[in-house]
Structures are given as structure tokens and as C-alpha cells.
KESELO-199950 format. One line per 3 residues: their letters; for each residue x, y, z of C-alpha. Coordinates in steps of 0.02 Angstrom, whole numbers, plus 50000, padded with zeros to 5 digits. Example, Ala and Ser with C-alpha at 12.3 -4.5 7.8 and 13.67 -1.06 7.14 Angstrom:
as = 50615 49775 50390 ~ 50684 49947 50357
// end
This chain:
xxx = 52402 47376 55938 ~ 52375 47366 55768 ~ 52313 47549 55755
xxx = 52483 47597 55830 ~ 52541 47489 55681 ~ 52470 47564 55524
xxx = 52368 47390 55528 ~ 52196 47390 55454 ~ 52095 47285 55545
xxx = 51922 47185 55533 ~ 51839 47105 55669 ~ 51689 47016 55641
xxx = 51509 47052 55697 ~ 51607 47225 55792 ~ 51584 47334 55633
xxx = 51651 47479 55777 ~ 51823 47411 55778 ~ 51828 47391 55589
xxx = 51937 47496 55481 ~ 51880 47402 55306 ~ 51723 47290 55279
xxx = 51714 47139 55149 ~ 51608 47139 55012 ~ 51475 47014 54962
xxx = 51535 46986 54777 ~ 51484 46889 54608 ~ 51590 46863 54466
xxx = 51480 46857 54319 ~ 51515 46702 54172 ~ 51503 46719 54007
xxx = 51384 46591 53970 ~ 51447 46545 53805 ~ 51588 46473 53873
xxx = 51550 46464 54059 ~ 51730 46567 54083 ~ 51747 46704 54204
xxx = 51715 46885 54149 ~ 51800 47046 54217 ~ 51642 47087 54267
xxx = 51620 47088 54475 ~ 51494 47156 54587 ~ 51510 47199 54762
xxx = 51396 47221 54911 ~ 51410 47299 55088 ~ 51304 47338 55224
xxx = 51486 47405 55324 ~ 51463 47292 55450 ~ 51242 47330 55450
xxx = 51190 47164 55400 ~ 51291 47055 55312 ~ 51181 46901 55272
xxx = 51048 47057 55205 ~ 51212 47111 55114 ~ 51200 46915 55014
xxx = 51025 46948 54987 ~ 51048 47124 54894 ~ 51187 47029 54792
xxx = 51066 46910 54744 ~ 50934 47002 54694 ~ 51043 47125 54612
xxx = 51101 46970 54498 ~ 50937 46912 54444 ~ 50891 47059 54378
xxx = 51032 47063 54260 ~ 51030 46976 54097 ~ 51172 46826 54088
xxx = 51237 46911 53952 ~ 51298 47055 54060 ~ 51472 46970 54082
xxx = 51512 46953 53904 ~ 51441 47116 53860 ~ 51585 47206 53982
xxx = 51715 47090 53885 ~ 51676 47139 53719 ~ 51668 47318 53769
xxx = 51845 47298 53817 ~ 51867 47215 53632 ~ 51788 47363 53568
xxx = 51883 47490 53668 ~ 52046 47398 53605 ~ 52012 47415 53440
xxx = 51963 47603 53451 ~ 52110 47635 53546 ~ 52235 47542 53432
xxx = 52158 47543 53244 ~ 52294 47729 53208 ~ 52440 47694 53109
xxx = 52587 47799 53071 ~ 52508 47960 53011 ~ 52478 48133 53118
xxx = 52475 48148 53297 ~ 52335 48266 53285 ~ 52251 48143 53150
xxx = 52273 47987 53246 ~ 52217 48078 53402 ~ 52054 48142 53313
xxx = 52019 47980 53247 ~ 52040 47891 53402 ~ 51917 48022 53483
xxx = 51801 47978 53360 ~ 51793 47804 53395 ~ 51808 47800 53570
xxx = 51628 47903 53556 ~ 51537 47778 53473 ~ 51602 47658 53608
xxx = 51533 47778 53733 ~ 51368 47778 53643 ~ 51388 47561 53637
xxx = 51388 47562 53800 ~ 51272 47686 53861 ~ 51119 47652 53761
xxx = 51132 47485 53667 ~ 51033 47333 53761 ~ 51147 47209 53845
xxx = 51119 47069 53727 ~ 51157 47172 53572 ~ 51304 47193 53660
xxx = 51364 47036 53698 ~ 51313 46953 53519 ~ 51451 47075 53436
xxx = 51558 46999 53314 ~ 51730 47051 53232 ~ 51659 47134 53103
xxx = 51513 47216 53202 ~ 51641 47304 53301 ~ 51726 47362 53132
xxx = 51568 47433 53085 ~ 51532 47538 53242 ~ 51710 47599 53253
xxx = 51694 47660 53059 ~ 51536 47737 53101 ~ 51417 47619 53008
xxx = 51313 47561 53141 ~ 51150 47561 53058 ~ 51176 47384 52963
xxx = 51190 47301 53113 ~ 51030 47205 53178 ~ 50998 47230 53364
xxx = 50976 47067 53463 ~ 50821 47111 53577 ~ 50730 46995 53654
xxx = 50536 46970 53579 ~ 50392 46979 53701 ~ 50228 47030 53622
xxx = 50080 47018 53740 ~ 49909 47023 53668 ~ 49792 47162 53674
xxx = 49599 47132 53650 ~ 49607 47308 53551 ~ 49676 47335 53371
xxx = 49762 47458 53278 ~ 49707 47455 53103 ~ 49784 47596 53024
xxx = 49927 47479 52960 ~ 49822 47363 52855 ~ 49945 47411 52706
xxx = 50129 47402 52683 ~ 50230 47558 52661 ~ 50197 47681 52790
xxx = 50262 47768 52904 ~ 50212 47789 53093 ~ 50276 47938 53198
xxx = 50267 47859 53365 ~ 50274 47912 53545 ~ 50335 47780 53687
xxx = 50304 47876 53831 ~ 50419 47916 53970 ~ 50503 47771 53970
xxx = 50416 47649 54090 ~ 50340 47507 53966 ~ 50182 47510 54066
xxx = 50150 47692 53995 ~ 50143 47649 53806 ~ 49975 47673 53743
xxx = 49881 47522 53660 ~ 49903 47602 53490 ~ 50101 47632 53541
xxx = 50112 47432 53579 ~ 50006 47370 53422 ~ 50139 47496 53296
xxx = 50285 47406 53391 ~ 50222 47211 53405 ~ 50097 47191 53277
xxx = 50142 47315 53118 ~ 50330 47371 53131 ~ 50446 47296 52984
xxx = 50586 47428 53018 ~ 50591 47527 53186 ~ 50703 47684 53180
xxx = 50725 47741 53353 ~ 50806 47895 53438 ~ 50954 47824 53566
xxx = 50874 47864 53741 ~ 50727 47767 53723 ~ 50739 47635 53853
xxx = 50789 47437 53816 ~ 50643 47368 53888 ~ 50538 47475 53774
xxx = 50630 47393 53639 ~ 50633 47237 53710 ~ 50428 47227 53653
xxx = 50485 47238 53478 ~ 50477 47046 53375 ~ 50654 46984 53351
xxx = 50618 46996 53160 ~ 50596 47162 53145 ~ 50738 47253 53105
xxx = 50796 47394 53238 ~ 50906 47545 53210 ~ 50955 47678 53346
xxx = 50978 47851 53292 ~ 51161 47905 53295 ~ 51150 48059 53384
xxx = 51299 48117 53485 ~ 51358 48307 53527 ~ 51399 48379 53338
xxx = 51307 48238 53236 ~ 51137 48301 53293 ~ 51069 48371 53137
xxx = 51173 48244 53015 ~ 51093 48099 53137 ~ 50898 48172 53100
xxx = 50917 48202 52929 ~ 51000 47994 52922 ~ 50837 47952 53004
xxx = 50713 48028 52893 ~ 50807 47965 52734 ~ 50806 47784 52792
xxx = 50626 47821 52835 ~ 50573 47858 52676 ~ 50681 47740 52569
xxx = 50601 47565 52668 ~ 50450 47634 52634 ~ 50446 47666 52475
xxx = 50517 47481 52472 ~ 50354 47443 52527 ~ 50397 47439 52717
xxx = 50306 47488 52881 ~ 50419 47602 52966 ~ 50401 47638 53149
xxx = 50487 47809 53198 ~ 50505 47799 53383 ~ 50532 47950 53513
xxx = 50522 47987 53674 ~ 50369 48038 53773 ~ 50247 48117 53623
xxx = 50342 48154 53467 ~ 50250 48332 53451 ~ 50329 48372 53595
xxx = 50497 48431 53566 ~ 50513 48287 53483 ~ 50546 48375 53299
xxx = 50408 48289 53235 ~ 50346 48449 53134 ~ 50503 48441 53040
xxx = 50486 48252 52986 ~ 50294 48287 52943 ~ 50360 48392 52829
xxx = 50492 48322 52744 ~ 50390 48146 52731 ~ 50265 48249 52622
xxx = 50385 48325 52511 ~ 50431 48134 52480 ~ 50247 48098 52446
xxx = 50212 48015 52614 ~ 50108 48043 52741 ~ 50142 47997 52892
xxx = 50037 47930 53041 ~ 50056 48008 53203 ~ 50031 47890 53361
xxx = 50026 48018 53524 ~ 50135 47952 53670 ~ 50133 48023 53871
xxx = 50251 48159 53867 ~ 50381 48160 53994 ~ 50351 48341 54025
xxx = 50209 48289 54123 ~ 50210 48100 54178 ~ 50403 48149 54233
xxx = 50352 48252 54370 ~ 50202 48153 54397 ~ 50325 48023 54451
xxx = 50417 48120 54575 ~ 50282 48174 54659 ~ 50257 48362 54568
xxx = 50100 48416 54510 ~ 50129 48537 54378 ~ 49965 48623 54417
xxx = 49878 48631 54591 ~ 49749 48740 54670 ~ 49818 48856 54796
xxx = 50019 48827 54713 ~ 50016 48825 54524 ~ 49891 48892 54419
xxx = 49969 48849 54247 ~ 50134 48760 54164 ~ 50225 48794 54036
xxx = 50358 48664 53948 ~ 50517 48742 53877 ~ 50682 48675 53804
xxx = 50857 48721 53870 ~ 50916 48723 53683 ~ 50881 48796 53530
xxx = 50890 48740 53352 ~ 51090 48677 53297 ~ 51129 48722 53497
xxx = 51074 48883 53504 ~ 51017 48988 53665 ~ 50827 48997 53705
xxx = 50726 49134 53800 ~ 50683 49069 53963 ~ 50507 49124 54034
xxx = 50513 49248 54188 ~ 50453 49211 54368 ~ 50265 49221 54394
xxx = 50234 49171 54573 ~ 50082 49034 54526 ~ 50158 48978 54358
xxx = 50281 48794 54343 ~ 50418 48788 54212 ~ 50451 48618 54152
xxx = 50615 48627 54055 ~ 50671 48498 53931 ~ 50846 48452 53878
xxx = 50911 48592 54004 ~ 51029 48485 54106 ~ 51184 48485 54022
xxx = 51164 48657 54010 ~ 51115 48693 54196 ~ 51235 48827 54252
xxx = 51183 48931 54109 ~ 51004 48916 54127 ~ 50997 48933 54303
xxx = 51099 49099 54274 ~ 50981 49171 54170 ~ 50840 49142 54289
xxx = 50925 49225 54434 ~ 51027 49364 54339 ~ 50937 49517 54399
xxx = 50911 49672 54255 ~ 50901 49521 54120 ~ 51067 49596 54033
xxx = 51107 49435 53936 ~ 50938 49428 53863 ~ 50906 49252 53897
xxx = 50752 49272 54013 ~ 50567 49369 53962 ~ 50513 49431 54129
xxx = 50551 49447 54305 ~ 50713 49365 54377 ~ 50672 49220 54491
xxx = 50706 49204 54669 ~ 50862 49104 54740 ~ 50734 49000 54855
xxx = 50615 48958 54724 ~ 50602 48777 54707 ~ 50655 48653 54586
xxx = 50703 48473 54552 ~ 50813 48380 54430 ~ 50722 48210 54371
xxx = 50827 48112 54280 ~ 50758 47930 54189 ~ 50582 47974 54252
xxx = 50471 47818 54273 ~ 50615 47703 54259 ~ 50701 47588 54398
xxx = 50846 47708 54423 ~ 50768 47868 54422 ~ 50841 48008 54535
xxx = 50771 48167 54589 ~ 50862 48306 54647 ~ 50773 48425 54725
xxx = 50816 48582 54792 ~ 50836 48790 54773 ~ 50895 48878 54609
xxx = 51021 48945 54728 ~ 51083 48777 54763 ~ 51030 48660 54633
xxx = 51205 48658 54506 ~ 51316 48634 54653 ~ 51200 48496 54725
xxx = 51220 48415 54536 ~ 51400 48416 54549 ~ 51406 48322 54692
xxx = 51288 48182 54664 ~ 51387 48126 54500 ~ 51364 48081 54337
xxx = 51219 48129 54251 ~ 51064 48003 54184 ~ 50992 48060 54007
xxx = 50859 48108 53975 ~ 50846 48226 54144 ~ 50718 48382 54143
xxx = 50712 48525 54257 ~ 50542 48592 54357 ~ 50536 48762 54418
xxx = 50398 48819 54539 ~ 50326 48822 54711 ~ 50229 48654 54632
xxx = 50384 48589 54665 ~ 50360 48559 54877 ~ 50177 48564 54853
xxx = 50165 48357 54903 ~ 50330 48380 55012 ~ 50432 48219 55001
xxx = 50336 48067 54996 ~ 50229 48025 55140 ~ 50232 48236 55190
xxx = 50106 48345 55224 ~ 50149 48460 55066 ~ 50080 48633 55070
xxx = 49930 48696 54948 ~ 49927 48852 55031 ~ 50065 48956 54946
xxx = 49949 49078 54823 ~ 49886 49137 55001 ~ 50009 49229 55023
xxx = 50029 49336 54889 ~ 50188 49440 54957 ~ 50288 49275 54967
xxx = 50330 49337 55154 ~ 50359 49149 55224 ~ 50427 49080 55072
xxx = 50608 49044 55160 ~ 50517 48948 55303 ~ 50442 48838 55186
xxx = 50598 48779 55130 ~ 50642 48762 55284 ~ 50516 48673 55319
xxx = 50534 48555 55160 ~ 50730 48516 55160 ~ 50728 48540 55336
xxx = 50943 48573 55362 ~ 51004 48506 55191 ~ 51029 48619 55050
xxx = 50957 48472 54933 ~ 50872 48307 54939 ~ 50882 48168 54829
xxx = 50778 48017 54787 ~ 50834 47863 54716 ~ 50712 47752 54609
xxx = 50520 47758 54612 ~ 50379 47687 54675 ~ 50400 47488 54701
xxx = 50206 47462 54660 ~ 50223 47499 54496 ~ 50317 47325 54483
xx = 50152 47259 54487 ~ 50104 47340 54327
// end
């Protein structure tokens, strides 16, 4: 009857007659006031398991900081007042302007902690939206554990450390990583996609600023860095540079190194993991493996100011591991394939359309995703799984199945067969009928490190 109607309907514990479930939902305060936020979260199981559905809510709740709610609201303050600072000039001017400001509230609310966030003021907001978010001091919560080792290279005031924090899982910094953060930092200058709960390490004294880099401000961001670098030091302050994985890795290091000495400093370089290999690590690649891979080599998608990089040909036992590629996917997954190499972009042989690879995007963190799949198939299967997750990388090899999905038998076996004759039926074999896989989050052991 009521499908004869036009009626949704919802019968309960008969999830088959259903034409809509009901969420499991929490409206998150703003404990400052104890008022409700705009901020609501929603759970289903479609009919699965609804009590389970109370239990994901739950959990899902306690993992978020009780600042979360007031950090959505003044978002919305801060999109207001990028949206509505224009007056009467231009239409092109006041639409530029707005652009501009409705970026740095993009960048807010991508990479800045929650409770930085949330503690925004008036006039906090009237910095970012100018632009002049380095005189604002981060809120981040201080946990320092102890370590029984020491870092002594610190023992006087005014340097400067070039440090590396790993992939991003805290667990991966290295003891000489954590002692620069918690026991010497005075100033930490920090590129934006290093993670919160890197951060979070850091003493609440110590000031922190986050690099402003955004598309077209990359070079104007570095060169910002570097100059604050050197001006609290030569105030007599230990500045912590902090990157990604191991700042010599594309991590423009070399560059600093250099310009630090021309100020009469020399800087301290503290190695970190790099990404390029703990990344696939994570998702279950081994960049080299007997019998699959005999060697790796770690490339960038992009150039210096942007520009186009030669990619490396196919070599049947060889593993490309491809930093800051994703964005530019289509392109570099073009060059690989395009046969006779007329656009220059590839040295070497053009690579198959089965040959493996996989998209890992916040490797080591709690929402990590891997995409894996063919180069054939690999941009359309990233179109349809959404929004990307910075920082991502891209491998490229037959390391790539070597472990199969977690829990498979994998295959060591591919150098055997030098002709690549039953490569197709080990995809096959490894996606079975999809065209791509992908796997949400990692590992829940390593909650117990």
C-alpha cells in the first residue's frame, strides 16, 4: 500500500521492507558554553545491527576531542568573514579577494589541530583572512614522555635543527626526533601536512608555526620559513624545522643547508623514516623482494616551481615509488603508458597497462587508504573513491601484489618468468573481478604502540 503511494516506509527489525533507515546520531556541545553545535554525526548499519550501530557512534565520539563542536562553529565564523569582508570596489577584485581568503580557510580547516581551532578569537580570524597567520600561537596539547636516551646536541641556544618526523604515525619518530621536539624546541617551524598528533608532543610553551604553503605560494611559503628560521636564531633561539618523513628526502633540505650557511649557521640534521619506504611498508608492499623486485627507485611527480619531471622507464624487476605524483596522476600515468615516449616525459621503455600499482594516501595514520590496482585502471578508480588525502604517493611494480592483500598468499615468483607470459592471470588472480581494491585504515595492533 504505501509503495503504491509514493510512501517511504520503515519497519523495524525487517530492514527488507525498508525504504530509509535511521541513523544513530550525536550532536556535539560546545563545551564552553554547553550549547549545541551544528556539528552532527550519524551512524547506520541499514538495518545490520542497530545496537552495534550505537556502539560505532560511541566510539567514534571518544575519539574526538570536545572541542570538535566549536571548532565547526568558528569555521562557519571564519567562512563568514571571508565571504563578506569585500566592499564596493571591482567585481573581479572582490571576487579575487574573496578567493583568497576562502583558501586560507580551506587550509584552517584541513591541517590546523582541532583545538587551535576552536580557541580562535576575533582577531585571530582577522589575521588568517589577511594572510598573517604566523603570529598566531597554536593551542596543542603538551604530552612529553620520557626517554632514558638524550640528545645533547642542543646544549646551547641558537640553533637550528633540520628535523624529520617520519611518516606520520607518532610511534615512528626516532628518539633524537622526540628529544628536538619535547626537550630542546623554543620555536618549531613546521611544513602543513605533518600530522596533529605529531604536534601534539610539542610543550604548550613552545611556540608553533605551520608553513603557509598552498598551490602558487610554494616558493614564497619556503623562503618565509627559512627567514623566520634564521632571525629566532640569531635571537638566540632553538629552532626546530620540521618535515615529513626524512628532510633529505625530497624534503628541500639541500636548499635550506645552504641558505642557513650563507647566514652563518649551521644547521643540524636529525634523519626521520621516509615515507617512501615505511609508506608502502604499511600497505603491505615491499619495495624490494627476491623473486619480484630487485631494486627501487623514489621519484617526484613535480619538478622545481611545478615543472614536469622525467619519469623512469619499465624494467620488469625494478619498483617506482613516486612522491607528490597524485594530484598530477592522469599526467603521470600517461607518460608511463604512452608508447614511442613522444612527450618526453619518460627515460625508457613504456610500461604495461597491467602493471601494478597502488595509491597510499596518509600512510601509517588511522585513515589511511590504499588504492590498489592497474596503470590501466588506477585514475578512473581515483575518481571514484573521492576526495583525495595529502600526502598520497604512488608505487609502481610487480612488488606491488607480491604479499597479495592481507592474509594472501602473495606471489614471489614473478622474475621466473622472464617473458611476463602469465602476468594478466596474476591480476586476475590478485583483484580477482574488480578493476581495483581499496583498503581503509591500517593495522589495529599498532594501537598498542
Amino acid at each position: 500500500m504505501c509503495e503504491s503511494r509514493r510512501i517511504p516506509l520503515n519497519v523495524a527489525d525487517m530492514p527488507d521492507l525498508c525504504d530509509f533507515t535511521f541513523n544513530s546520531t550525536h550532536r556535539f556541545v560546545d563545551p564552553a558554553t554547553n550549547e549545541p553545535t551544528s556539528l552532527q554525526l550519524g551512524v547506520t548499519t541499514n538495518g545490520q545491527g542497530c545496537r552495534l550501530a550505537s556502539r560505532i557512534r560511541r566510539d567514534i565520539v571518544s575519539t574526538l576531542p570536545r572541542e570538535i563542536g566549536a571548532a565547526v562553529r568558528k569555521v562557519g565564523q571564519l567562512r563568514k568573514l571571508g565571504k563578506g569582508q569585500s566592499t564596493a570596489i571591482e567585481d573581479a577584485i572582490i571576487d579575487e579577494a574573496m578567493r583568497r581568503r576562502m583558501r586560507w580557510v580551506a587550509q584552517v580547516s584541513e591541517y590546523w589541530p582541532y583545538t587551535q581551532i576552536a580557541a580562535l578569537s576575533h582577531s585571530n580570524m582577522a589575521s588568517i583572512l589577511d594572510g598573517d597567520v604566523h603570529t598566531l600561537n597554536p593551542v596543542i596539547p603538551s604530552a612529553a614522555p620520557a626517554s632514558v636516551h638524550s640528545f645533547s646536541a642542543a646544549t646551547l641556544p641558537g640553533k637550528i635543527f633540520l628535523v624529520g618526523s617520519g611518516p606520520g604515525h607518532p610511534a615512528l619518530l626516532t628518539l633524537a626526533t622526540h628529544a628536538a621536539l619535547t626537550k630542546h624546541a623554543q620555536l618549531v617551524l613546521s611544513d602543513k601536512l605533518v600530522p596533529a598528533a605529531v604536534l601534539a608532543l610539542i610543550p604548550s610553551h613552545v611556540e608553533i608555526r605551520i608553513a603557509r604553503k598552498f598551490p602558487g605560494n610554494a616558493e614564497g611559503a619556503q623562503q618565509e620559513m627559512m627567514e623566520a628560521a634564521v632571525e629566532a636564531a640569531c635571537r638566540g633561539l632553538n629552532v626546530v624545522r620540521l618535515k615529513q618523513g626524512d628532510p633529505m628526502i625530497y624534503g628541500r633540505a639541500g636548499e635550506e643547508i645552504i641558505y642557513f650557511r650563507s647566514k652563518g649557521i649551521e644547521p643540524i640534521v636529525v634523519p626521520g623514516v621516509t615515507s617512501a619506504i615505511a609508506g608502502p611498508t604499511f600497505a603491505g608492499i615491499p619495495v624490494t623482494q627476491r623473486g619480484a623486485a630487485e631494486n627501487v627507485i623514489v621519484t617526484t611527480g613535480v619538478g622545481r616551481q611545478g615543472k614536469d619531471v622525467r619519469i623512469p622507464g619499465y624494467e620488469r624487476g625494478r619498483t617506482v615509488v613516486m612522491l607528490m605524483g597524485v594530484a598530477r596522476l592522469p599526467s603521470v600515468v600517461d607518460a608511463m603508458l604512452r608508447t614511442g615516449n613522444e612527450n618526453g616525459r619518460r627515460s625508457g621503455t613504456a610500461f604495461p597497462p597491467h602493471t601494478p600499482v597502488a595509491i597510499i594516501e596518509r600512510a601509517s595514520m588511522p585513515d589511511q587508504r590504499v588504492t590498489y590496482s592497474t596503470l590501466a585502471d588506477i585514475v578512473q578508480a581515483m575518481t571514484s573513491i573521492g576526495e583525495q588525502r595529502p600526502p598520497g604517493m604512488i608505487v609502481v611494480g610487480w612488488a606491488v601484489l607480491t604479499l597479495g592483500s592481507r592474509g594472501g598468499e602473495g606471489d614471489t615468483t614473478i622474475l621466473d618468468d622472464p617473458t611476463g607470459n602469465d602476468d594478466e592471470e596474476r591480476i586476475k588472480l590478485w583483484l580477482g573481478t574488480s578493476r581495483w581494491r581499496v583498503s581503509e585504515g591500517i593495522d589495529d595492533r599498532w594501537t598498542e604502540l
